[in-house]
N, C-alpha and C positions, 0 to 999 in steps of 0.2 A: 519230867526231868529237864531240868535247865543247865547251860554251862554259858560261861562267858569269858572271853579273853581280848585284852585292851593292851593295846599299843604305839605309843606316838613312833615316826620315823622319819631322820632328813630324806624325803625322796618326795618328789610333785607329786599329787595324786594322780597326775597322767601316765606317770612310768609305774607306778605303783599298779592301776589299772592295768594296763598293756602285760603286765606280768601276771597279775592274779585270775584276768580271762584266759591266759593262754593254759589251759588246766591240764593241755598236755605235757607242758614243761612243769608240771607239780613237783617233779622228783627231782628238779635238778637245786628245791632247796627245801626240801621237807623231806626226811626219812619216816614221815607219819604214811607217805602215799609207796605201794608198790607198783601199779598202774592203774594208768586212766587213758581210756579208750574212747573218744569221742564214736557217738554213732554219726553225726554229720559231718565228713571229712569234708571239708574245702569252704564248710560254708563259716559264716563268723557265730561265734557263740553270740549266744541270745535265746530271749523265752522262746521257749519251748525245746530248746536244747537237751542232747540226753548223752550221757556218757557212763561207761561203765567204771568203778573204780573198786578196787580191791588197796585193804590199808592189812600191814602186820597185823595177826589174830583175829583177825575179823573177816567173816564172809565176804565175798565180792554183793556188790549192789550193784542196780542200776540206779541213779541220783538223773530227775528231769528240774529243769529248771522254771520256777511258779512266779518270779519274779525279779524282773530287770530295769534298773536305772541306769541303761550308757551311761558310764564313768564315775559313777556315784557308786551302784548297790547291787547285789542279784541277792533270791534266794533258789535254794534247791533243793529238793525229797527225793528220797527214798522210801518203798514201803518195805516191810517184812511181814509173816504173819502175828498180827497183833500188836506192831510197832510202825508208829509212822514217825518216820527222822525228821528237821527240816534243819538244815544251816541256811545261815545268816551272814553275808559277807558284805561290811561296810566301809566306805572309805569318809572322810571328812577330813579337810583340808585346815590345815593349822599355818601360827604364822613361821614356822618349821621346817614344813614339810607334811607329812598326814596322816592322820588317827586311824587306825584298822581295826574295826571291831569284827570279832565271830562270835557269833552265837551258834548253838545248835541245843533242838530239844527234844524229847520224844514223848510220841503222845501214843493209849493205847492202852490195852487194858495188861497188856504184858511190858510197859514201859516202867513199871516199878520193879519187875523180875530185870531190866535191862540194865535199871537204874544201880543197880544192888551186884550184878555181874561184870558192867562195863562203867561204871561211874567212873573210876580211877584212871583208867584207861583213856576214855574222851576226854577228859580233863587234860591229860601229859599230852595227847595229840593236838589239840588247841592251842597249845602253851610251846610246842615243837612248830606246829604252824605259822602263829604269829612270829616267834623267832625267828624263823628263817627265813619268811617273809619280809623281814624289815634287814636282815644282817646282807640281803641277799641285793634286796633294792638299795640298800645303802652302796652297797660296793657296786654296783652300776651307776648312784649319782658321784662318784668317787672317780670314776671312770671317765 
């Protein structure tokens, strides 16, 4: 299962970044997130990063992070039994401001049982993501 969601926004990719690491402040522009609880308090996000996060109708997960590009990229998983998550958060700098892509996919041999229960559902969360993401970073370069 694949999903993807694309978005240009006037905002540097710096403030863009500095917003989208800070993963504890998720909720102060996504109603996709209910909490997210870093396990490493104090230190900076970065691989190997782990934090718990719970979204509307969805179990709490624990999400580690597999893959980090300072100011550019991260990705992060979660497992379940028989489902393994991974999003995909990108940034790419336009003559703008900056492109934000998400991806997320699951792989597994219960990822077609996921696909077929939660397909709709991650789709509007990506699409509520990206949104708020950019209405959010906008009104901070606004600022």
């Amino acid at each position: 299962m694949f999903h993807r969601e694309r978005v240009e926004m006037a905002a540097a990719p710096e403030a863009v970044w500095a917003v989208l690491v800070d993963v504890q402040g998720w909720r102060k522009w996504t109603a996709s997130v209910e909490l997210i609880r870093r396990r490493e308090q104090g230190r900076p996000f970065a691989l190997g990063s782990e934090a718990w996060v719970k979204q509307p109708r969805l179990p709490g997960a624990l999400w580690r992070v597999t893959g980090y590009e300072a100011g550019r990229a991260f990705t992060w998983e979660s497992r379940s039994p028989g489902v393994r998550t991974v999003a995909d958060h990108q940034l790419r700098p336009t003559a703008t401001g900056t492109e934000l892509i998400l991806e997320l996919r699951q792989e597994g041999f219960l990822a077609p049982l996921a696909r077929l229960l939660l397909g709709r559902l991650i789709r509007r969360y990506l699409a509520m993501e990206a949104a708020g993401l950019k209405a959010y970073c906008e009104g901070l370069a606004r600022t």
